[in-house]
N, C-alpha and C positions, 0 to 999 in steps of 0.2 A: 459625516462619518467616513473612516477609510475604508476603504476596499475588503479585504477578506479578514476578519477578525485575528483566527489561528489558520494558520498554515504549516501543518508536522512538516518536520523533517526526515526522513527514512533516509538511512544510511547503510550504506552497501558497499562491501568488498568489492565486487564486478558489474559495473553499470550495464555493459552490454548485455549480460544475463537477467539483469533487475528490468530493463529495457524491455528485454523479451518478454517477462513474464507479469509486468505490468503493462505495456502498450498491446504488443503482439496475442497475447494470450487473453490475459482481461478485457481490454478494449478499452485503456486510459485515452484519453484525448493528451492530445501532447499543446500545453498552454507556450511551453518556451524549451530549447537545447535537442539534444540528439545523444545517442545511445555511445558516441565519442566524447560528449564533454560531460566536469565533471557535476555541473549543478543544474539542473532540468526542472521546470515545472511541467504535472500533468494533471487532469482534470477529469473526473465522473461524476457528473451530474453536478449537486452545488460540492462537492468534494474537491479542495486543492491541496495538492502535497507537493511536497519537493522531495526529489531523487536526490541523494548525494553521495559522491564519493567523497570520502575525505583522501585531498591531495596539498596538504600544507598552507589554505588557504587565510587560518584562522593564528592567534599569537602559537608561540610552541607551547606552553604549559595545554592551553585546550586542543590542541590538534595532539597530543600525548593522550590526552584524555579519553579524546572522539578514539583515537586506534586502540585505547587497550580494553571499551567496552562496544568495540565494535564485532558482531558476532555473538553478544552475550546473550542468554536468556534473560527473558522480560516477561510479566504477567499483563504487560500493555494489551490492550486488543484495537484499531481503528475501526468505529464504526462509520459505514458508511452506506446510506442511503442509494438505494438502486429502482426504477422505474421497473426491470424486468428482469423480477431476481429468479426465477426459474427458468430461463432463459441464461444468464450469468452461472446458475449454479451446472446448469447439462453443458455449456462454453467449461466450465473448470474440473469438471470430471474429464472429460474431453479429451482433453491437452493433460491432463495426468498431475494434474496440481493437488499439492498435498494438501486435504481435507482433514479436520479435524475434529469438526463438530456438523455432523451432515445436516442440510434441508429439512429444517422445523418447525411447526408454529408455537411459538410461548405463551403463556398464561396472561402476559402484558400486551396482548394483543399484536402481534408482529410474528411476522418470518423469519427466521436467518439464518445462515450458515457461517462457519468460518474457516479461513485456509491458512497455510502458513507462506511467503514467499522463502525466496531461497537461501536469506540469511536468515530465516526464525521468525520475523516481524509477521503477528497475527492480523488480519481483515474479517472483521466480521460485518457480512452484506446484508441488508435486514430493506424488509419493506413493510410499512401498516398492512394488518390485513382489512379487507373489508367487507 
């Protein structure tokens, strides 16, 4: 079997701000790249995503594409699994990250909150309760 099944892509206007507020702030583990270039892998927990800027990387019809639904509203949310989500949630109030749906337990048995980064893309962090 391969390695990570899905791997999102999040896509960002400004890496070095996306950087900040995924590395610096949340505490992504940085799997590959730097807050300079434009394609980065980073990692929480079994969580892999990839940072991207779009810089012309792809044909032109889809790098046309990537830039004019880049920034748009989306009902997406990622969810993603956290070891020490009130811990995570008092790190994101912290740093002034925008919060959407505060620190909760659901009827489905779990925790979670969600934030938004700085282009719109929702994170919803959830842990089993037990």
């Amino acid at each position: 079997m391969p390695g990570w099944g899905v791997i999102p892509a999040i896509r960002v206007r400004d890496m070095q701000q996306a950087w900040a507020f995924y590395v610096d702030t949340l505490g992504f583990e940085v799997r590959r790249g730097g807050p300079d270039e434009d394609h980065n892998g980073i990692l929480m927990g079994d969580c892999n995503l990839m940072l991207e800027k779009p810089a012309g990387s792809y044909g032109i019809e889809y790098d046309a594409a990537i830039q004019q639904r880049l920034g748009t509203p989306s009902a997406m949310a990622l969810y993603i699994e956290v070891d020490d989500l009130p811990g995570l949630y008092d790190r994101a109030q912290h740093a002034g990250v925008t919060i959407l749906d505060p620190l909760a337990a659901r009827e489905w048995g779990q925790s979670e909150f969600t934030v938004a980064d700085p282009d719109g893309n929702w994170l919803t962090f959830w842990k089993k309760d037990e």
